[in-house]
C-alpha positions in Angstrom: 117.1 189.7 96.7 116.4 186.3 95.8 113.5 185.3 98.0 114.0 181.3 98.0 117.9 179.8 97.3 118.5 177.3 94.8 119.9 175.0 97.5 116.4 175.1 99.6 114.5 174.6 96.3 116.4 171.6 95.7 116.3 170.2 99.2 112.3 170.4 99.2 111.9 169.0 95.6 114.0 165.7 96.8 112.0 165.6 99.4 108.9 165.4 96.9 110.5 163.1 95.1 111.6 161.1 97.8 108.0 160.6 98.8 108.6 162.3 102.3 105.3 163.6 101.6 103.0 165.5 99.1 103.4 168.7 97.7 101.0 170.1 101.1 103.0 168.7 103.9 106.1 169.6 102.2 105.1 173.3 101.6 103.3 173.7 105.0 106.4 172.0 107.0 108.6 174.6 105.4 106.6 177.2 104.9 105.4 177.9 101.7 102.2 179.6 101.2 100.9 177.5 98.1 101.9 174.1 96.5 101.6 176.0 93.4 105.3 177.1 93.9 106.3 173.5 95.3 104.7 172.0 92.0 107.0 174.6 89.3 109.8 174.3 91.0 109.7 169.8 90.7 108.5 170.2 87.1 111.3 172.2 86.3 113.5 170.1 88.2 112.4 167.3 86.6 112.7 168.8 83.2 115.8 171.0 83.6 117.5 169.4 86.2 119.3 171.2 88.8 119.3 174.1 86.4 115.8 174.7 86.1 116.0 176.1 90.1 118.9 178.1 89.1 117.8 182.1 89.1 119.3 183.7 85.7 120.2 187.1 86.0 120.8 187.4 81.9 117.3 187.6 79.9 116.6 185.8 77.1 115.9 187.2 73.8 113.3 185.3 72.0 112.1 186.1 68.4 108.6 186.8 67.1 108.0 184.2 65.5 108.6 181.7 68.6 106.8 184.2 70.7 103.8 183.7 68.6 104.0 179.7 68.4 104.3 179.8 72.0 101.1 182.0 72.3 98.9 179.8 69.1 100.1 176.7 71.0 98.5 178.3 74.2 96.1 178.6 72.6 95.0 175.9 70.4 95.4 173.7 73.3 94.0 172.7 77.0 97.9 173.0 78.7 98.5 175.3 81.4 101.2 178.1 81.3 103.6 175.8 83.3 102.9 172.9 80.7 103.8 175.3 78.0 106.9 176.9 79.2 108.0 173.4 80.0 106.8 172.2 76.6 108.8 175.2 74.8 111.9 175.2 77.4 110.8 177.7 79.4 112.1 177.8 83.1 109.7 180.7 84.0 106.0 180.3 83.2 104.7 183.1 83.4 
């Protein structure tokens, strides 16, 4: 069971983005324990569009060689996983 639905991923992100307050008041008004999950879900909005807060159900099949330049750009650089998956087109960062 999907624990958040796309819809009321979408509705908090506009509200982010519609400055009706920051990632805290946002989360705390509708209950989500960190910003952490408020903050991946408007990056991949705004990277993917609506379809970076879709939930897949196929998996992606991805070849060594773009697993490793995924892991050497890790880690030849200061980004974060998110900035990484987003950099690579990941929807998922970890």
């Amino acid at each position: 069971m999907v624990k958040y639905s796309t819809e009321f991923k979408l509705k908090l992100v506009t509200a982010y983005l519609n400055d009706e307050g920051s990632y805290e008041k946002i989360s705390h008004q509708y209950g989500i324990k960190s910003t952490k999950q408020l903050r991946i879900w408007v990056a991949a909005y705004q990277k993917f569009g609506i379809q970076g807060l879709v939930r897949t159900r196929n998996q992606q099949i991805y070849t060594s060689s773009f697993k490793q330049s995924v892991v050497e750009s890790y880690l030849t650089s200061e980004l974060s996983y998110q900035q990484i998956a987003l950099k690579y087109g990941l929807r998922n960062p970890s």
